[in-house]
SETOR-808233 format. One record per residue: residue in three letters; x, y, z of N, C-alpha, C in turn. Coordinates in steps of 0.02 Angstrom, whole numbers, plus 50000, padded with zeros to 5 digits. Example, Ala and Ser with C-alpha at 12.3 -4.5 7.8 and 13.67 -1.06 7.14 Angstrom:
ALA506604971650390506154977550390506604983550390;SER506424988850354506844994750357506455000250394;
END
This chain:
UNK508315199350119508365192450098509095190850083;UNK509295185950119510085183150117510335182150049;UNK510545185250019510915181349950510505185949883;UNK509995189249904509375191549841509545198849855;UNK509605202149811509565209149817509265211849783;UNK509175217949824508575222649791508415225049718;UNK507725220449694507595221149622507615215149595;UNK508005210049634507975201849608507525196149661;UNK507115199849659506645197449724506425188749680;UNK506525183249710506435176449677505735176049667;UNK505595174949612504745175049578504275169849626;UNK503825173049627503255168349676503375170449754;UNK503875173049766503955172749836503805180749872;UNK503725182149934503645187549974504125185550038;UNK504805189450035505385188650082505405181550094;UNK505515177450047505525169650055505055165050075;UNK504435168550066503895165350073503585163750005;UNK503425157850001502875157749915502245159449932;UNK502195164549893501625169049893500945170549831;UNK501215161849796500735161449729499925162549746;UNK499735158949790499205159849839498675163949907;UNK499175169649889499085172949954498555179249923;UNK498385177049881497515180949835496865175849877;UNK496275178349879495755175749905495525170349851;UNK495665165349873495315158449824494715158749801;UNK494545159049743494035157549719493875149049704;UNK493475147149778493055141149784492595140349729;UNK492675132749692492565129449654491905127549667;UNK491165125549615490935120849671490805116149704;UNK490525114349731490825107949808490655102849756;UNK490945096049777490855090049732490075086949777;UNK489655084049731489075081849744488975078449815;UNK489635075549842489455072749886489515075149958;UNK489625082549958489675086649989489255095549984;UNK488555091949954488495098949947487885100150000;UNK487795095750026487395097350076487435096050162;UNK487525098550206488045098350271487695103350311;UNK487735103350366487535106950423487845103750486;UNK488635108150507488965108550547489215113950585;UNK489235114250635489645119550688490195117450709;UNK490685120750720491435119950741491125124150832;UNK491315119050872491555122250942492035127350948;UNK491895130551006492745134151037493075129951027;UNK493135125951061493995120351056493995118150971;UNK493605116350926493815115050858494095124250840;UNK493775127350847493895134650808494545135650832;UNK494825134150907495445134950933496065130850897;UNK495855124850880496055118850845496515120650788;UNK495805121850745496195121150657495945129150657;UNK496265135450705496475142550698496915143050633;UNK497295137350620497725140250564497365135750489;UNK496945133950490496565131750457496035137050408;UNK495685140650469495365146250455495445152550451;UNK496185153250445496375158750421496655160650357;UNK496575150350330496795151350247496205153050204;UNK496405157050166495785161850093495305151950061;UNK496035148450065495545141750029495015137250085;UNK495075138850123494655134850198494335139450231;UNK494425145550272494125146550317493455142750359;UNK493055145350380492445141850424492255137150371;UNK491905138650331491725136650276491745129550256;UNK492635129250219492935124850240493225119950288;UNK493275122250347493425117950403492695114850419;UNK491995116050413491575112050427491265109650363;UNK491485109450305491635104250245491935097450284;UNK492485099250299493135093050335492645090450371;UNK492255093650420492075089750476491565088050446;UNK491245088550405490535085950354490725079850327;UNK491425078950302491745072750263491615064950308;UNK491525062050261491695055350274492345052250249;UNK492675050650266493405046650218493545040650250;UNK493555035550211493625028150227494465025950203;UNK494905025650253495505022950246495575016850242;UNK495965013050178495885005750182496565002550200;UNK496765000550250497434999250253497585004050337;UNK497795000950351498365003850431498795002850439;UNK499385002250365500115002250367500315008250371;UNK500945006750311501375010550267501175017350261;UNK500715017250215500325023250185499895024550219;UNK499315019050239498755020050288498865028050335;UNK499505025050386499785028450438499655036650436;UNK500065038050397499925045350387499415048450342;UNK499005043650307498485047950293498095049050348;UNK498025043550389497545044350447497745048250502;UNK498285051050502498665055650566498535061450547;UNK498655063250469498565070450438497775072250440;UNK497415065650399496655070050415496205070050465;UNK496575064750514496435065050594496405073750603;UNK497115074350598497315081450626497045087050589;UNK496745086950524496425090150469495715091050497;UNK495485088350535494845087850561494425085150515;UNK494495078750476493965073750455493395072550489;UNK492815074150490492265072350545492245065350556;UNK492295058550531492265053450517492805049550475;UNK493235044950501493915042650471493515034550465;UNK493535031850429493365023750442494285021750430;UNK494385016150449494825012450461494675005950429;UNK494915000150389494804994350372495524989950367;UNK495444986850421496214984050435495884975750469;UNK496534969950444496174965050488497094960250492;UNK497464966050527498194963850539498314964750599;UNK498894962250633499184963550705499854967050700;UNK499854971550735500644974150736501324969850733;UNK501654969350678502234965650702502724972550702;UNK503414970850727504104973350745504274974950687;UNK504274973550632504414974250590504114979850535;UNK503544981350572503314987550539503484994450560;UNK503804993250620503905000750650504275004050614;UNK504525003050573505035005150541504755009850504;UNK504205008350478503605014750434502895015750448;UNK502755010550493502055013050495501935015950563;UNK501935023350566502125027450632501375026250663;UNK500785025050659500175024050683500585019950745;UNK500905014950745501025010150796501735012750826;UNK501685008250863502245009350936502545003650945;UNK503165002550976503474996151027503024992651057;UNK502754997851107502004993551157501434991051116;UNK501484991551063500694989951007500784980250982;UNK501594980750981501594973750945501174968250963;UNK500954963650923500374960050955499864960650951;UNK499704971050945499044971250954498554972650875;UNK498094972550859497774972050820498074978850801;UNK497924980350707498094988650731497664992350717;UNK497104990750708496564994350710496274996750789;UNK496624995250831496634995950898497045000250913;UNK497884999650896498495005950892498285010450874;UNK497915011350807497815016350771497245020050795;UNK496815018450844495935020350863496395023650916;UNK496775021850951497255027551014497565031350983;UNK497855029650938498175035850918498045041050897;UNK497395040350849496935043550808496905047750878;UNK496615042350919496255048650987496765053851021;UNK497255052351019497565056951045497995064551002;UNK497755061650937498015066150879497365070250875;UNK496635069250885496275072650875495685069850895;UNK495275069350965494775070451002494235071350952;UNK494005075150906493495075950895493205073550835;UNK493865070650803493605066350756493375056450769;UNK492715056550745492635049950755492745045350724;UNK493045038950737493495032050705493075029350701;UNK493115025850638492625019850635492775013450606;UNK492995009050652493165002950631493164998750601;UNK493484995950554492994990650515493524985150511;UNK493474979250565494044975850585494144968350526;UNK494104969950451494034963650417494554964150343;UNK494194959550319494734959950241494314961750201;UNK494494964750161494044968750108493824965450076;UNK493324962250054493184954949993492574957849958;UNK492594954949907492174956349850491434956349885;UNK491374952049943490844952249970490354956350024;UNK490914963250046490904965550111491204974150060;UNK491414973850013491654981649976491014986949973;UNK490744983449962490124991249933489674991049992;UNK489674988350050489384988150095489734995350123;UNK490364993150137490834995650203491035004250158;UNK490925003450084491395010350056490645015150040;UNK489955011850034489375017350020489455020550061;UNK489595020450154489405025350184489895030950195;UNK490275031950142490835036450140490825040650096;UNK491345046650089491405051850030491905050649975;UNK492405047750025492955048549990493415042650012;UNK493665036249967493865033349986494855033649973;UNK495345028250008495895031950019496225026450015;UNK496495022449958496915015749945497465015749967;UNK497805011350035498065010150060498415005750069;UNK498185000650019498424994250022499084991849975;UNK499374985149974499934985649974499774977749917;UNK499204975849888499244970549837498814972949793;UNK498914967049741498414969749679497764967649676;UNK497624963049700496924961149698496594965749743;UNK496734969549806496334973949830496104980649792;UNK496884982949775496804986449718496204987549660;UNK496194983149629495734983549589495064981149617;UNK495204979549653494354976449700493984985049715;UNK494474988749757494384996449771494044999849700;UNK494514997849674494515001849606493795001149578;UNK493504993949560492904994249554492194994249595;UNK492584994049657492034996449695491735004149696;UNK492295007149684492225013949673491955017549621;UNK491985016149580491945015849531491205015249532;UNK490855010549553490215007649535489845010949572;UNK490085013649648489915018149679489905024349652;UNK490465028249624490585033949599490755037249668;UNK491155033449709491685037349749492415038149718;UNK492435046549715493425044949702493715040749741;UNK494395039549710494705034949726495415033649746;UNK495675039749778496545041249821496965035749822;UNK497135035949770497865030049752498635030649779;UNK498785026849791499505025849823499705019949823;UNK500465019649783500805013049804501745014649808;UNK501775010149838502645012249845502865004749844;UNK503835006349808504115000649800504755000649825;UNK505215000049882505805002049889505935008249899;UNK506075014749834506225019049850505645023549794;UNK505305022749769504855024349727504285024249756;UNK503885030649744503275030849760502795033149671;UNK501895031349713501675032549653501125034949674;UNK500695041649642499925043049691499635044949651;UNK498825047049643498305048449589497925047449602;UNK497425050149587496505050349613496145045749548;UNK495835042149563495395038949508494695039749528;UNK494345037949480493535035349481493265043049499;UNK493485049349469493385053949463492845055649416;UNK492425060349419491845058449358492085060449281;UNK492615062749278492705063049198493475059949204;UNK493745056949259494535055449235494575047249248;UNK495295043649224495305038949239495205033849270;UNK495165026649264495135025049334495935018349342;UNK496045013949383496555012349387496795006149330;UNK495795004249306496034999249251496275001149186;UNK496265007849197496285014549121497245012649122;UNK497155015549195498035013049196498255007449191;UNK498195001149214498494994949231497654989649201;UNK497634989049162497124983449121497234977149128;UNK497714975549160498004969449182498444968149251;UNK498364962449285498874964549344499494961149323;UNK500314962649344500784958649341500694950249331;UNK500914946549315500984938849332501084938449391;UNK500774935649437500984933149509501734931349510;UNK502174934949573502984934649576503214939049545;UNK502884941849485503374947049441503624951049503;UNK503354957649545503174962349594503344959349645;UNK503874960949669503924957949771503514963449799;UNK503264957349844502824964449917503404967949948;UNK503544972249990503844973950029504234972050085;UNK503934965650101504184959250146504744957550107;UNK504684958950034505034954350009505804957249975;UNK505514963449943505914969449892506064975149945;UNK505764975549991505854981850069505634987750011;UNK505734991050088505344998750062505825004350100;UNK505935008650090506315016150120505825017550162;UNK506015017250223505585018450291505075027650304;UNK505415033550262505095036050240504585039150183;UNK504775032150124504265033750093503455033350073;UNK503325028550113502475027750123502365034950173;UNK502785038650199502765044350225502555050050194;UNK503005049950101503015055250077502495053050039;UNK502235047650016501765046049982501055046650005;UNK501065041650079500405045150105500025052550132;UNK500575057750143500595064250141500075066350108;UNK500515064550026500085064249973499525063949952;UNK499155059049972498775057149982498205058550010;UNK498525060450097497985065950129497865073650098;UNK498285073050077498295079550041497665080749985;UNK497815075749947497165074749880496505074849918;UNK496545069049961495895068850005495635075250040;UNK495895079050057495625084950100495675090850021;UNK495885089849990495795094149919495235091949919;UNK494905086849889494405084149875493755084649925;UNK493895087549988493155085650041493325093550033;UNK493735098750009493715105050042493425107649964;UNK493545103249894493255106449819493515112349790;UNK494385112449821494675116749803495395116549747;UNK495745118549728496365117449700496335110949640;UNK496885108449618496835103049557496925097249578;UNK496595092049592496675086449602497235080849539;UNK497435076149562498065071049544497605068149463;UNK496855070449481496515066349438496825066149355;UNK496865061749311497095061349251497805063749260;UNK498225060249313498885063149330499165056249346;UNK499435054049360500045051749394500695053049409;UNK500885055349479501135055649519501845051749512;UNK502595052349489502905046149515503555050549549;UNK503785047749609504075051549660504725045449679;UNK505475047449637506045044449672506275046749726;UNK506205043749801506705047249836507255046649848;UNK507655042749781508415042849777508615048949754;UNK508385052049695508545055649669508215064949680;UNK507685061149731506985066649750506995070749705;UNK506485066049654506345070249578505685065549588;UNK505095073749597504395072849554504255073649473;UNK503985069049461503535072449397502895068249394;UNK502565071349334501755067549338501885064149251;UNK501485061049240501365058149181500465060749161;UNK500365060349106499655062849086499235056649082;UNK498485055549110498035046849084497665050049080;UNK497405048349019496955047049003496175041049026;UNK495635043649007495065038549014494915034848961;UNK494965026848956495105023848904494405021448893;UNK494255022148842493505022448827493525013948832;UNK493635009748826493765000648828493744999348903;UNK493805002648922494045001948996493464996749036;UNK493424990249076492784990149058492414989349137;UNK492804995349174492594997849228492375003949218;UNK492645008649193492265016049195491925017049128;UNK492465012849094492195014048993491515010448968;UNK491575006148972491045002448927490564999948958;UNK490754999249063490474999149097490024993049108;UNK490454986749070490484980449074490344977249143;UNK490834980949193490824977149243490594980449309;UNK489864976049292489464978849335489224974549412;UNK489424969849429489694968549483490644965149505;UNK490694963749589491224964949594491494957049589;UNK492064954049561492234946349534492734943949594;UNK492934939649573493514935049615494064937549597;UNK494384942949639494944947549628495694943249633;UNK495514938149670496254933449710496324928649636;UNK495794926949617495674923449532496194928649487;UNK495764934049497495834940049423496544941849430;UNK497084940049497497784943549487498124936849500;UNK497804931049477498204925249504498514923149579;UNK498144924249600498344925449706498124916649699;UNK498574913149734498544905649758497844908049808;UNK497514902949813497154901549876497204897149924;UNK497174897049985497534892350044497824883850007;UNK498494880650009498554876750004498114871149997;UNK497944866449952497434859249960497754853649957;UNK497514848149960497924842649980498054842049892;UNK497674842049848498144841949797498554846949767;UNK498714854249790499334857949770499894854249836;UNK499734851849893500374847649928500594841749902;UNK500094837449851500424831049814500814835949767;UNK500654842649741501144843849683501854847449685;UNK501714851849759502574854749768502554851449840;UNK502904845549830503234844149891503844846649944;UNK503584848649984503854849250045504294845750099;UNK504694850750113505164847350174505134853150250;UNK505054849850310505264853050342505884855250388;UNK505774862650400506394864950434507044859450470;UNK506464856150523506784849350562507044844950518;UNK506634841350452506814835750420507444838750408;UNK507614844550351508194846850325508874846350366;UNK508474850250432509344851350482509464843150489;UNK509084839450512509454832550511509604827350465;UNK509304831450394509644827350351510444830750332;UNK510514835450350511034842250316511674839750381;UNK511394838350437511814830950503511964827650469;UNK511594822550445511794818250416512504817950355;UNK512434821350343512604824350264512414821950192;UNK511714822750199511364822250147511794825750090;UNK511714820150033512114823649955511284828449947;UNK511354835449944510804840449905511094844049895;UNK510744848349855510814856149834510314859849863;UNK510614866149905510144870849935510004876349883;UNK509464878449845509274883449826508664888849854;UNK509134895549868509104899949888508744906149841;UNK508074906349824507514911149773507524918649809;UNK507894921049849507494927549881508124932649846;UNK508224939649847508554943449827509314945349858;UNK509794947849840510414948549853510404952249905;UNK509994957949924509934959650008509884958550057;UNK509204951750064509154946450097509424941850108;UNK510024939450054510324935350043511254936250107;UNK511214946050087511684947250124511514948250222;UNK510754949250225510634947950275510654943150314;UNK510504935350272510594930150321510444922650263;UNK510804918650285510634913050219510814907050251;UNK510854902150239511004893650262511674894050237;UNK512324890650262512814887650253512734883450184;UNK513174884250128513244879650077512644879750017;UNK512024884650016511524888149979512114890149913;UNK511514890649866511464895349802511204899649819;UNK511454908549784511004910249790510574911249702;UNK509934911549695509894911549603509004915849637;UNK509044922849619508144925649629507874922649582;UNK507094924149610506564920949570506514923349511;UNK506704928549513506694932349437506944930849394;UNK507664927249404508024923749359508024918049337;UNK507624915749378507854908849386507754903949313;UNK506994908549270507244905649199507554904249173;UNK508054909449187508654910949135509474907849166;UNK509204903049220509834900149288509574893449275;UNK508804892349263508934883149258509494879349225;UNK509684881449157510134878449128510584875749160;UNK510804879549237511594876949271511334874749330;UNK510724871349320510584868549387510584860649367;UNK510764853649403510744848149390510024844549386;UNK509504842149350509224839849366509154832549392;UNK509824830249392509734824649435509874823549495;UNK510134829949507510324829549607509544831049640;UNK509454828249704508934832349735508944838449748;UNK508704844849758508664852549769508014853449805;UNK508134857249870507824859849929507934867949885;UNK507164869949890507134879049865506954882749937;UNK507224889149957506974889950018507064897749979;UNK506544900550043506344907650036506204912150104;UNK506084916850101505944919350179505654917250205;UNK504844916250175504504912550218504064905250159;UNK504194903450107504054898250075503834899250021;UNK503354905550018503144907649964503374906749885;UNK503854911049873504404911649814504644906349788;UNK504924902149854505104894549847504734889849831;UNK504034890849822503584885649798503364887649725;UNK503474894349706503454897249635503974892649589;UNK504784893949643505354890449606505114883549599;UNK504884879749650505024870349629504344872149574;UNK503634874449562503414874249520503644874649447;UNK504084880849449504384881549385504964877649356;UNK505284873449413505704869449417505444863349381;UNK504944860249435504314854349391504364854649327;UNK503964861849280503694863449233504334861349181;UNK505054861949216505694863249156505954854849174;UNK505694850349209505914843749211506214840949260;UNK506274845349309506654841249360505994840449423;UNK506224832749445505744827849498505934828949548;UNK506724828049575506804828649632507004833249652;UNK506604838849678506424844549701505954844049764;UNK505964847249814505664851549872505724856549910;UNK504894861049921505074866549945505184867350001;UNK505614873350077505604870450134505124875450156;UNK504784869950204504074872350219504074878150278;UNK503914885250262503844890350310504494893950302;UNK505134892650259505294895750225506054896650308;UNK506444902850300506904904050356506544907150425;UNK505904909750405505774911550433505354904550513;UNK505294900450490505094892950506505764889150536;UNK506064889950495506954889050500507174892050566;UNK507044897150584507294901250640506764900950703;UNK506074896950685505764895650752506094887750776;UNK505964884250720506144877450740506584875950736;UNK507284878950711508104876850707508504881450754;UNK508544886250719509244888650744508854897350738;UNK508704900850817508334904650843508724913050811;UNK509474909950797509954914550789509964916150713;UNK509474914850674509274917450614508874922050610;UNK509164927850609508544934850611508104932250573;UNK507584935450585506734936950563506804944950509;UNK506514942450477506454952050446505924953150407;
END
């Protein structure tokens, strides 16, 4: 061993191998929803996952556990991606899929399920090829919709193990209590930029996610990823993760994330876990209050499609009106709500820039008697600002409708998209 000499052999290891494990596992026993199975592995599977069944924690045994599993992936991004590639390749007997997005360009950047040639295409379609070519013998099962309070315990009973994928809060906790009510665990994952976060809930004696988070953010607190970006490999290292728990969990071996949380910088690539507790109040797993599933888009403050009276209240301008009033030389003020990254990526001539985050604490130096146009990537943010704008007194305000991203179909083409 390079550098180690004889008698300082590095603890845990065998000639640089970690060798904490290399004793015959004593298998746990199987979790309820796996204790009954009757499977055969083919030649070509036995050829397959060979290195599967030669570990003390899997052998046969275990590898037709895997193929006994059900696991329902919710999401075909970020995270989605590689859980579904790993337990594709893990030999999951049954992967469900629940996706109801189209590939844009803009995801390639992390969600490796898709390709260049995919854009356009549904990705529950990318991902059903890919799956197939990562592993033949596991079967996909589609479920091409949005998860709604109305369609959850339908689509997650016929599974073992379900695998949160998603990237808002109202699904989040929609999962959370679906699971819950089911008494399927519950494979958590979320990432923010450069931060990841993972943990098993709805475990039968551990937390569940309302134990953690009893409340969701204020709508705007949290940018999505569209908005705040993400490190292109970390829904990588996170969903890893993830598959990882999940195939712990269908194989009933080793310590699960449960009553753990997971939080993972990859600036600094420093793990540690934090300890949760099950909060007896809780009034999903605890007190067990909530016994069907509610209006989740309500419960985290999610707008619901525009109505003609939220358009009498944040008035709008469009892309077109603006450029030819901005010809003209309309006296306005352009305010600019999105973050200093985006801001350095691409912005309008003669803009503020002031984020939404601040903007409390920025009204003071704004005029309320000039008119002010709020614009955002794509409108969103900017209709938060003229609201909060309204709320602090100023009238002549509008938001621009569809945001730069609207801006760059109908104006000026030479405004990246991102």
């Amino acid at each position: 061993m390079s550098g180690v000499t004889e008698g300082h052999r590095v603890p845990g290891t065998l000639y640089g191998v970690p060798c904490t494990n290399l004793h015959r596992a004593v298998r746990p026993p199987l979790p309820t929803f796996l204790t009954q199975f009757s499977v055969t592995l083919t030649p070509q599977e036995l050829q397959r996952y060979a290195r599967h069944l030669i570990l003390p924690a899997v052998e046969l045994a275990g590898q037709e556990r895997l193929k006994a599993a059900r696991v329902l992936v919710i999401g075909a991004g970020g995270l989605g991606s590689p859980v579904a590639l790993y337990l594709a390749a893990a030999g999951i007997g049954t992967l469900g899929l629940v996706d109801f997005d189209v590939v844009d360009v803009t995801n390639l950047q992390r969600q490796l399920l898709h390709g260049t040639d995919d854009v356009g295409r549904p990705k529950l379609d990318s991902a059903r090829d890919r799956l197939r070519g990562i592993n033949p013998h596991v079967q996909v099962e589609l479920h091409a919709t949005r998860l709604t309070s109305a369609n959850a315990l339908e689509i997650l009973r016929e599974y073992d193990i379900v695998v949160d994928g998603t990237d808002n809060f109202a699904t989040r906790y929609l999962v959370n209590d679906a699971c819950v009510l089911l008494g399927k665990p519950n494979v958590y994952g979320s990432i923010f930029r450069f931060e990841g976060q993972a943990s098993v809930f709805s475990t039968t004696d551990g937390p569940c996610y309302r134990c953690l988070f009893p409340e969701p953010p204020p709508p705007g607190l949290v940018p999505s990823c569209a908005e705040g970006g993400v490190l292109g490999v970390l829904p990588g290292m996170i969903g890893t993760i993830q598959a990882a728990e999940a195939i712990k969990l269908a194989l009933g071996v080793g310590t699960s994330l449960a009553g753990r949380l997971l939080l993972v910088d990859a600036l600094t690539m420093e793990f540690r876990s934090v300890k949760l507790r099950k909060d007896p109040a809780c009034p999903a797993c605890g007190t067990r209050t909530i016994t069907e599933l509610i209006d989740y888009d309500e419960f985290c403050g999610v707008a619901d499609a525009p109505t003609d009276e939220d358009n009498d209240t944040v008035v709008e301008i469009t892309p077109r009106e603006l450029a030819a009033r901005l010809l003209e030389g309309a006296d306005l003020d352009l305010l600019d709500v999105r973050e200093q990254g985006e801001w350095d990526l691409t912005h309008l001539d003669g803009s503020r820039l002031i984020p939404l985050g601040t903007l409390p604490e920025s009204i003071g130096t704004l005029d309320s008697g000039r008119e002010i146009v709020v614009l955002c990537r794509s409108g969103t943010r900017s209709a938060t600002a003229v609201r909060q704008l309204q709320a602090a007194g100023f009238r002549k305000v509008k938001n621009l409708a569809g945001g730069l991203l609207r801006w760059s179909d109908d104006v000026d083409p030479r405004v990246p998209k991102y």
